[in-house]
C-alpha positions in Angstrom: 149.6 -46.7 -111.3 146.1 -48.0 -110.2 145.2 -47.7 -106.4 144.0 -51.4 -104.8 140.6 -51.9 -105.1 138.3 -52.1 -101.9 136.2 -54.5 -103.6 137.1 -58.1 -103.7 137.9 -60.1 -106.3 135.3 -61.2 -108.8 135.9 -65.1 -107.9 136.3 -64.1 -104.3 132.7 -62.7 -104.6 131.7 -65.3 -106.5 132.9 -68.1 -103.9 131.3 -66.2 -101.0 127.7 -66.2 -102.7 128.2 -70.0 -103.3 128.8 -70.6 -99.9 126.1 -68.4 -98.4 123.2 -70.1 -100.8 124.9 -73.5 -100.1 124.9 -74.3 -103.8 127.6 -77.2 -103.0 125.0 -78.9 -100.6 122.3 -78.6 -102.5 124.2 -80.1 -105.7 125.8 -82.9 -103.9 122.0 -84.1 -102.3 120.6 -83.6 -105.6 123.3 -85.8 -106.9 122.3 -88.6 -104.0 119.5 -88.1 -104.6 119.4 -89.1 -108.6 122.4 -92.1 -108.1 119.9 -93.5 -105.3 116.4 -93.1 -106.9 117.8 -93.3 -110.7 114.6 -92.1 -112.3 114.0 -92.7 -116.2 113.8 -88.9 -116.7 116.8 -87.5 -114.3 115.7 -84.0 -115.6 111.7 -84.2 -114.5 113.1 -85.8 -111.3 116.1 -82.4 -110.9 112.8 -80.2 -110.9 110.6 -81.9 -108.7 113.5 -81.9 -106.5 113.8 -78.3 -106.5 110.2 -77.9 -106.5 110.1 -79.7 -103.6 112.4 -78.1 -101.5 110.8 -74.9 -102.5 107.3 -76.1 -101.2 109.0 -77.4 -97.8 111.1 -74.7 -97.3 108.1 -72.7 -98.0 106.0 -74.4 -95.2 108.9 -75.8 -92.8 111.7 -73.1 -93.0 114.2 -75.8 -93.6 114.8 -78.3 -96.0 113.0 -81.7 -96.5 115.6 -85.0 -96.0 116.1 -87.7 -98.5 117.6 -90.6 -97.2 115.9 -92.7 -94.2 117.5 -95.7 -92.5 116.7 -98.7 -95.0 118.3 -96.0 -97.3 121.1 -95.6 -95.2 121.3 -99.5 -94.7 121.5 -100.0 -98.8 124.4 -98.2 -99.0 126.4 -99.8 -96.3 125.1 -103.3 -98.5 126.5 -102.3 -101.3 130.0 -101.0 -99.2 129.5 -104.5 -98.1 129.3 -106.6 -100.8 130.9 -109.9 -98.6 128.5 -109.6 -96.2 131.3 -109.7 -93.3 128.8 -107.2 -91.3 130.7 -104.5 -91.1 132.6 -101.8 -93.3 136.3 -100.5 -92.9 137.0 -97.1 -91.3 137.8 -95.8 -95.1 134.6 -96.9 -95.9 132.6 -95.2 -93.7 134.3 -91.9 -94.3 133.9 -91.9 -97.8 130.3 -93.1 -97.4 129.4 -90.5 -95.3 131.3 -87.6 -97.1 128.9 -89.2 -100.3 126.2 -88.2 -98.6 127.3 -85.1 -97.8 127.9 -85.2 -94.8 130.5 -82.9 -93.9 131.5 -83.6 -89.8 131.1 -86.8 -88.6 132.6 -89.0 -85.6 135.9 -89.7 -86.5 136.0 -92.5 -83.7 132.7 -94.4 -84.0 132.0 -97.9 -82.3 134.3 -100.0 -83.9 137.0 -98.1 -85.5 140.1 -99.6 -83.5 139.2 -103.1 -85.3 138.7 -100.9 -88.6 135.4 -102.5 -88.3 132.1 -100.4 -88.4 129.2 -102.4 -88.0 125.8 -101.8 -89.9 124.0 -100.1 -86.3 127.3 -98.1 -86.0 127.2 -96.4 -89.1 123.4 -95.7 -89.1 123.6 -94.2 -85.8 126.3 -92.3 -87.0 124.8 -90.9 -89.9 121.8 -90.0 -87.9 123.7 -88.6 -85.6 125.0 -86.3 -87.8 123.4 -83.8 -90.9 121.8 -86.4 -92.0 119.4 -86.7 -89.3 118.7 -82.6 -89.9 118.9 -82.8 -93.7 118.2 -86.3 -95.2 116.0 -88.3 -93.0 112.4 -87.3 -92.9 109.9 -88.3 -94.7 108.4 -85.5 -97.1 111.5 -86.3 -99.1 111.0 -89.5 -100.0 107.5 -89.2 -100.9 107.9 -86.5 -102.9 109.9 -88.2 -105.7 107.7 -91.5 -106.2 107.9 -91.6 -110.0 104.9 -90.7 -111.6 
C-alpha cells in the first residue's frame, strides 16, 4: 500500500507554473498580435515579439502594449461589416475576450439596446487590460517589418 504523496500532482504542478509565468497571456497577445500585423515571416515577427518584451520588461518592469485605438477601432470595423455603428453585446464580449481581455464591463453604454457603439467599446477596452497591457506605443513600433 503506498502512503499519499505530499507533493502535488505532476499536471497540478504543471498548471500552477503556467499560471504564475502567464504563458496563456502571453500566447494569446502573441496570437493578436500576428492575426493583426500578419507579417510575411510569422516566425522572425514571434521573436522580435519576444525580444521585445524582453527589452521593455528589461527597462519598464512591465510589459509593452500592442494594440492602440485605431487598432481597436479596425476590429470593431470588421465586427461591423454593415456599418450600422454599432456592435451586438455578443460581439463585444467575444471581441474583447480576443484580445485577451479577461474582465470587462458586462453592462457598458448601450447594452440594454444590444447596441454598443464604436466610442463604447473603445472606452471599454481601454478601460480595461488593455489600457495596462496593449495600448502604448513601444509596441507598435517595435514590429514595423523590416
Amino acid at each position: 500500500m503506498s502512503t499519499p504523496s505530499a507533493t502535488p500532482p505532476k499536471n497540478q504542478l504543471a498548471e500552477q507554473y503556467v499560471q504564475k509565468h502567464r504563458i496563456p497571456e502571453l500566447f494569446e497577445n502573441m496570437t493578436a498580435a500576428l492575426i493583426h500585423t500578419q507579417p510575411e515571416n510569422a516566425k522572425k515577427f514571434m521573436i522580435k515579439y519576444l525580444e521585445t518584451l524582453k527589452d521593455y520588461r528589461t527597462q519598464k518592469g512591465d510589459y509593452p502594449a500592442m494594440f492602440t485605438d485605431a487598432n481597436i477601432a479596425a476590429v470593431f470595423s470588421m465586427l461591423d461589416a454593415t456599418n450600422k455603428g454599432y456592435i451586438s453585446m455578443e460581439q463585444y464580449r467575444s471581441a474583447l475576450k480576443t484580445l485577451g481581455v479577461k474582465k470587462y464591463n458586462a453592462r457598458p453604454d448601450g447594452c440594454e439596446k444590444d447596441q454598443i457603439s464604436l466610442q463604447t467599446f473603445i472606452t471599454e477596452a481601454e478601460e480595461t487590460q488593455l489600457s495596462t497591457i496593449m495600448s502604448s506605443q513601444p509596441f507598435s513600433k517595435a514590429y514595423a517589418e523590416e
